[in-house]
C-alpha positions in Angstrom: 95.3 81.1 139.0 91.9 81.8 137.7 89.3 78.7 138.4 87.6 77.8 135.3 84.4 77.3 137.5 84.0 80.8 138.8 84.0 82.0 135.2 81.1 79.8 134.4 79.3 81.2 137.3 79.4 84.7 135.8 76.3 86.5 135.2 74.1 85.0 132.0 72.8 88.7 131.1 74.7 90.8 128.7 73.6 93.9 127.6 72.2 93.8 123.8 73.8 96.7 122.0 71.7 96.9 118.4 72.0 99.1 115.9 69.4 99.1 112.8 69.7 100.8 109.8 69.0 101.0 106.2 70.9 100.7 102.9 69.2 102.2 99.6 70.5 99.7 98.0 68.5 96.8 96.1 70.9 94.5 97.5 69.1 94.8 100.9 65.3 95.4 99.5 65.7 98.5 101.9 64.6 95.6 105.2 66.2 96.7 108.0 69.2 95.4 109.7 70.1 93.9 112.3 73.9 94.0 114.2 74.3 93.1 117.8 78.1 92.5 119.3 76.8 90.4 121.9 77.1 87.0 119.6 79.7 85.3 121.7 79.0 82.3 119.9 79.8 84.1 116.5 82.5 86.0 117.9 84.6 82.7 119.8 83.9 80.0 117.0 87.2 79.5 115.9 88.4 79.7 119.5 89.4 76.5 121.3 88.7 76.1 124.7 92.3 76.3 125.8 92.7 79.9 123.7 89.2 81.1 125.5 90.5 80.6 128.4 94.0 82.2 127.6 92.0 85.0 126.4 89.9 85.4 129.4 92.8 85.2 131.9 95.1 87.4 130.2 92.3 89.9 129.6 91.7 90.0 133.2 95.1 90.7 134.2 95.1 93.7 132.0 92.6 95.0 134.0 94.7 95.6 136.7 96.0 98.7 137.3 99.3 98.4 138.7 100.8 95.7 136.5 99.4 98.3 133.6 101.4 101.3 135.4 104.0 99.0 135.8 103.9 96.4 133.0 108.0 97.3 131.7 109.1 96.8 135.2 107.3 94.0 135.9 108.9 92.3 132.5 113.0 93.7 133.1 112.8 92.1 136.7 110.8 89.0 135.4 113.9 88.7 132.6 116.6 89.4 135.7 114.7 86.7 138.0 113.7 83.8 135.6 116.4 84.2 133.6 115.2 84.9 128.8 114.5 81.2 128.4 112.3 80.3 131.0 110.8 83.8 131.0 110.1 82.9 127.0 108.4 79.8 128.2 106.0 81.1 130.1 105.0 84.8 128.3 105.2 82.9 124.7 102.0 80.9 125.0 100.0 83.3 127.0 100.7 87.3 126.5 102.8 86.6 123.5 100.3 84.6 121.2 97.0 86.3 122.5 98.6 89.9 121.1 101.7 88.8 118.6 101.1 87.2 114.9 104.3 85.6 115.4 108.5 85.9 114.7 108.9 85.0 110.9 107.3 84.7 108.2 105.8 81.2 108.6 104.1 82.2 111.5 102.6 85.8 110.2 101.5 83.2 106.9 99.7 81.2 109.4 98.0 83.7 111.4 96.8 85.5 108.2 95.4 82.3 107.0 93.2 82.0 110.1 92.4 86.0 109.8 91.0 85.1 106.4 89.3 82.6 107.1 87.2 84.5 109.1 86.9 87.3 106.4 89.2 89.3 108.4 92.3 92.0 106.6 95.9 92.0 107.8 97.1 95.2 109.2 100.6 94.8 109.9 102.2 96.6 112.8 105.9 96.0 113.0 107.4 96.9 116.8 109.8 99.7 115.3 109.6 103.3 116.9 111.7 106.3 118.3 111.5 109.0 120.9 113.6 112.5 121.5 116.7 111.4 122.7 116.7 107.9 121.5 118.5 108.5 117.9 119.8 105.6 116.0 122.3 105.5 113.4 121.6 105.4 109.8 122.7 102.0 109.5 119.6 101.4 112.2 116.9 103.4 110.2 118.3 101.9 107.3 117.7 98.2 108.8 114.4 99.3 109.5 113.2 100.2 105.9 114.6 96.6 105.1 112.0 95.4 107.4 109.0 97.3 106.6 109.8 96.5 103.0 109.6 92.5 103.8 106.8 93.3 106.3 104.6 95.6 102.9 105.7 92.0 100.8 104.3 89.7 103.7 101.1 91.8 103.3 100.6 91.6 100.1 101.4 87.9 99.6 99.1 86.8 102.3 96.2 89.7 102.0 96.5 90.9 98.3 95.8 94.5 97.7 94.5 96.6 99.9 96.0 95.1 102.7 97.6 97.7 105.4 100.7 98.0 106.6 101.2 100.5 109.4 104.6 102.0 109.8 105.7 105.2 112.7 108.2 107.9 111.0 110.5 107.6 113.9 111.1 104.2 113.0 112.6 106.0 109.6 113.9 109.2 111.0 115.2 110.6 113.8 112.4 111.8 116.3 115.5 114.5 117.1 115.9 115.4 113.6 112.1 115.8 112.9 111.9 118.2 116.1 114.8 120.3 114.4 113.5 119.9 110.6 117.1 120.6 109.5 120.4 118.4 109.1 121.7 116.7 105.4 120.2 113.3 107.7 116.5 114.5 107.6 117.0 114.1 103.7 118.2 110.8 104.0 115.2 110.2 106.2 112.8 111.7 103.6 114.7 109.6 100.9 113.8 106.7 103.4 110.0 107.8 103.5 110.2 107.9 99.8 111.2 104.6 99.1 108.5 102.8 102.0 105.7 104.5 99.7 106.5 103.7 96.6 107.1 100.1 97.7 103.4 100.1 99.4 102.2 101.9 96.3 103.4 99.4 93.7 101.5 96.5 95.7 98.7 98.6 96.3 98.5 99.0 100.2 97.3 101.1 102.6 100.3 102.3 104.5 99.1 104.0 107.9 101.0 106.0 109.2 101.0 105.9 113.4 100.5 109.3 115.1 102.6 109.7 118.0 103.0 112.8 120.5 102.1 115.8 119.8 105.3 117.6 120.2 106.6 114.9 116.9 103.1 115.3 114.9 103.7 118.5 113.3 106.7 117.3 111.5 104.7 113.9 111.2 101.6 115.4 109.5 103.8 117.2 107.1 105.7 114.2 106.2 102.7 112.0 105.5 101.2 115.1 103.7 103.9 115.1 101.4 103.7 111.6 100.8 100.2 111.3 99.9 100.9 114.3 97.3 103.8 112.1 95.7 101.6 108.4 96.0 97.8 109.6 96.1 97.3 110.8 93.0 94.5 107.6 92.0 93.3 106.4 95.2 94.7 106.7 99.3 98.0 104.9 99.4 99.5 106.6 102.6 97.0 107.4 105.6 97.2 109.9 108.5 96.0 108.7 111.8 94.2 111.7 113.9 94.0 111.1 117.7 90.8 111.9 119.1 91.6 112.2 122.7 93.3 115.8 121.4 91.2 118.7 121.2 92.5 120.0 118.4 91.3 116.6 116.5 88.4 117.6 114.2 90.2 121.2 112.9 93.6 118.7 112.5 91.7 116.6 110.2 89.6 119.3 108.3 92.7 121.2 108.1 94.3 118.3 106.1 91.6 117.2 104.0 91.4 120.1 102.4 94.9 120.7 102.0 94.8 117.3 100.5 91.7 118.1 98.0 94.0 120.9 96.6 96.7 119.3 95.9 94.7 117.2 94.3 95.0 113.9 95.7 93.5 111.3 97.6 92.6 111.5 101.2 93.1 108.4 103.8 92.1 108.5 107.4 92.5 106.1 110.5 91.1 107.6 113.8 91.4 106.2 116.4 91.1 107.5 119.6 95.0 107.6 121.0 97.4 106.2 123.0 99.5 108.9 124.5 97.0 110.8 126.7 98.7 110.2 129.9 102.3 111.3 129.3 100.7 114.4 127.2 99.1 115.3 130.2 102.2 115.2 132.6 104.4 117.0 129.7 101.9 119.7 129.5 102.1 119.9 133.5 106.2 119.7 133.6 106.3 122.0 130.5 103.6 124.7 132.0 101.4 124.7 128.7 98.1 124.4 127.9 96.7 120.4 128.2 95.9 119.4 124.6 93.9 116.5 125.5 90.2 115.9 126.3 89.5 116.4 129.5 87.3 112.5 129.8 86.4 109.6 127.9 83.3 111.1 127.1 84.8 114.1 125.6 87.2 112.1 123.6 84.1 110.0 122.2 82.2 112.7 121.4 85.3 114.0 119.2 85.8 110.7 117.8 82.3 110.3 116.9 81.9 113.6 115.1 85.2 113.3 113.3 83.7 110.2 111.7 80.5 111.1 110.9 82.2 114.0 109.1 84.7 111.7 107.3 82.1 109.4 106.5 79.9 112.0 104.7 83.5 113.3 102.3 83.3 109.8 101.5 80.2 109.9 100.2 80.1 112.9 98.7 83.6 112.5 96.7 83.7 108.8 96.4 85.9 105.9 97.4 89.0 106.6 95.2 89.1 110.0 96.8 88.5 109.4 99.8 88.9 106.4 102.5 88.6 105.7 106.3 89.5 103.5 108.9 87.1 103.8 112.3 89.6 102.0 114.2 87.8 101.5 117.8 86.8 99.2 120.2 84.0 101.1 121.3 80.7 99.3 120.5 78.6 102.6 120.4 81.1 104.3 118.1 81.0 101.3 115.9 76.9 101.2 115.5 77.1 104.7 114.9 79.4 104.2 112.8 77.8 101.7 110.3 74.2 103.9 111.1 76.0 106.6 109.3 77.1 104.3 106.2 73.6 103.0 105.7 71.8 106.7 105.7 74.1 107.6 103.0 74.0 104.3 101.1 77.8 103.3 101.5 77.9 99.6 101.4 80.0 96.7 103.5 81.7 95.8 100.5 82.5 99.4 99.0 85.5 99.2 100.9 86.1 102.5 101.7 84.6 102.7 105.1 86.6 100.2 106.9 86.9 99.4 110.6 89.9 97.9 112.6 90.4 96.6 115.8 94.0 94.9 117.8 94.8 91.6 117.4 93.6 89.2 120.6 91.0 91.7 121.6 87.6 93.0 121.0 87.0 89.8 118.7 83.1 90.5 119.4 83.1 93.6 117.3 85.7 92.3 115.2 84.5 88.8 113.8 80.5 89.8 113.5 81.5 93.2 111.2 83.4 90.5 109.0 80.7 88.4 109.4 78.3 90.7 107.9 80.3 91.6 104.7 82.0 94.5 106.3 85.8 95.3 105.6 87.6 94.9 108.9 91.3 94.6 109.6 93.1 93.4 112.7 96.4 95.5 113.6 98.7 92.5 114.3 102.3 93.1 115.8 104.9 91.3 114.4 108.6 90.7 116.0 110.6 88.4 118.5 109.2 88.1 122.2 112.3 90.1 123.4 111.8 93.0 121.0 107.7 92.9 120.7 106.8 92.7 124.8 108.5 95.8 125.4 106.9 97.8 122.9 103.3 96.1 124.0 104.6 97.3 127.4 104.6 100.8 126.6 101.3 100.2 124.6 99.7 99.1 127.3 100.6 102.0 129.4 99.1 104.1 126.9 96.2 102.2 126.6 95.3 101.9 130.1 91.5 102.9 129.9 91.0 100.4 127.1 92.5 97.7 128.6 90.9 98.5 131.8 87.4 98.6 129.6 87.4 94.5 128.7 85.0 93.7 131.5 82.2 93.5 128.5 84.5 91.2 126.4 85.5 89.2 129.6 82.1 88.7 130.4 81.3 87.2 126.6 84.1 85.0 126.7 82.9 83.3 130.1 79.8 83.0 128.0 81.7 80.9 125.8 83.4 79.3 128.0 80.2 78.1 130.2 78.3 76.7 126.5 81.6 74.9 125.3 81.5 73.1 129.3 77.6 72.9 130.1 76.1 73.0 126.9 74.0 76.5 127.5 
């Protein structure tokens, strides 16, 4: 178990990231401004001790490797060993409520409340996904649109319009079925589709749809294509996601902007960086093909970063009900360069069409002083049972290995925190 006194001996000096910029508007006189994400104090407020602490602790065991390589095994012999209820007991209050907003609707009301509070959007991200291989039957897709539509309700009630529901097509079609793009079942999956976006459409979301791998995102792309021809005709309703850590990111996204300006419909972006780059890389390996994915971090950043500062420029030039994007990143540098960008072309905090996001129990830093600062910023907060949710933040956390890995900067804040709340400096 982590001592609470060697966190408070930590190393006082954190680096100052800063960005400055300018707005034209009056509403800032044109005086620069000022963000840095080293404002623990800011950032941990509404923290108690107890939930600093959590944070820090679980934090640091995502940062090792082998529990992230291993993270679903670790949890099936965990549930053989302890037995559900006493393995419930112990995940519930630490990995469970640092990640999950909760099991029912109660609980997603309360965590929304405490989101808002903080001037921080709901992004919803129910644990409901597919791969090759793993079909369902209808009556299992089905179930699922019942969900996302009480999920899209949830978000609404609790965040009002504009609020974002995410949603993967596999959860509504078979991944076998959109690899084959034939059978009378993908028309029942379509019909599926259908019936998600005009729900999110009526309460005026933002439904984001996930990207997943790349041998699914063909079939993916044309399916949320289609969708934002039938439900963007005044403003974004349903949003790609384009994954950064592939090559092919910048010409994916150009590619479907404009096919998206001739249809004549909105245009709505979340880019992130991606979660699947490992397992692309060993598929391209086993399958003998070219390696779609950015061969480092760096690479993938310098993609990311170009993709939005394009984005951010079609914003400006065709206006926020043509045009919206999410910078969905925990990656401090990518965020100032972000906001850099939306001051020297005069796009405002509060226009709301430059919006950031970050996941729920991390990167609060970034996440708490945006909203602090008028911007629009959304948490992506998974909802489900323990049971159903761990597994899927297993795999997730796989995926996500060099972000997790990265929370040395956040850990560090925390036991900044952590030391002030116990000695006072």
């Amino acid at each position: 178990m982590v001592c609470v006194s060697s966190l408070l001996r930590l190393p006082r000096l954190v680096r100052n990231r800063r960005v400055f910029y300018r707005f034209s508007s009056t509403l800032t006189s044109n005086q620069e401004k000022e963000i840095s994400f080293a404002d623990h104090r800011t950032a941990y407020a509404h923290l108690s001790r107890a939930e600093i602490l959590r944070a820090w602790i679980v934090l640091k065991l995502c940062s090792f490797d082998f529990l992230l390589q291993n993270s679903l095994k670790v949890l099936e012999t965990s549930q053989r060993v302890f037995g559900q209820g006493l393995l419930e007991k112990i995940l519930r209050p630490t990995l469970y409520d640092q990640f999950v907003a909760g099991d029912d609707p109660q609980s997603l009301k309360e965590t929304a409340s405490k989101l808002k509070q903080l001037g921080i959007k709901l992004m919803i991200l129910p644990s409901l996904e597919e791969d090759i291989g793993q079909k369902s039957d209808q009556n299992r897709y089905n179930d699922n649109v019942e969900v996302t539509l009480k999920l899209a309700e949830i978000a609404y009630q609790h965040g009002g319009p504009l609020s974002c529901l995410q949603t993967k097509i596999t959860a509504l079609i078979s991944a076998d079925l959109l690899v084959k793009q034939e059978n009378i079942e993908l028309e029942m999956g379509l019909e599926r589709l259908k019936s998600v976006g005009a729900f999110a459409s009526g309460l005026q979301l933002r439904l984001l749809v996930d990207g997943e791998f790349t041998y699914l995102n063909r079939a993916i792309s044309i399916a949320a294509l289609s969708m934002a021809g039938a439900f963007n005709q005044t403003r974004p309703v349903v949003w790609n996601t384009y994954q950064c850590y592939l090559k092919d990111a910048f010409d994916k996204i150009c590619g479907e902007f404009d096919v998206a300006r001739r249809m004549g419909v909105g245009f709505g972006a979340k880019i992130v960086r991606g979660a699947y780059l490992e397992r692309e890389r060993l598929l391209s390996a086993e399958g003998n093909y070219p390696d779609p994915t950015n061969p480092s971090y760096e690479a993938t950043s310098a993609v990311y970063d170009r993709v939005v500062q394009h984005m951010v420029e079609q914003v400006a030039a065709l206006g926020g009900q043509r045009c919206n994007v999410i910078v969905a990143s925990h990656n401090e540098t990518s965020v100032l360069k972000a906001l850099s960008k939306m001051g020297s072309l005069g796009i405002l905090p509060t226009d709301n069409t430059v919006v950031f996001g970050q996941i729920y129990g991390m990167a609060s830093n970034i996440t708490v002083k945006l909203a602090s600062e008028g911007y629009v910023v959304y948490n992506s907060v998974p909802y489900g049972s323990l049971f159903d949710v761990l597994p899927y933040l297993s795999r997730r956390a796989t995926e996500n290995r060099a972000v997790l890995k990265g929370t040395r900067r956040e850990r560090t804040l925390l036991a900044r925190e952590l030391r002030a709340r116990f000695l006072g400096f």
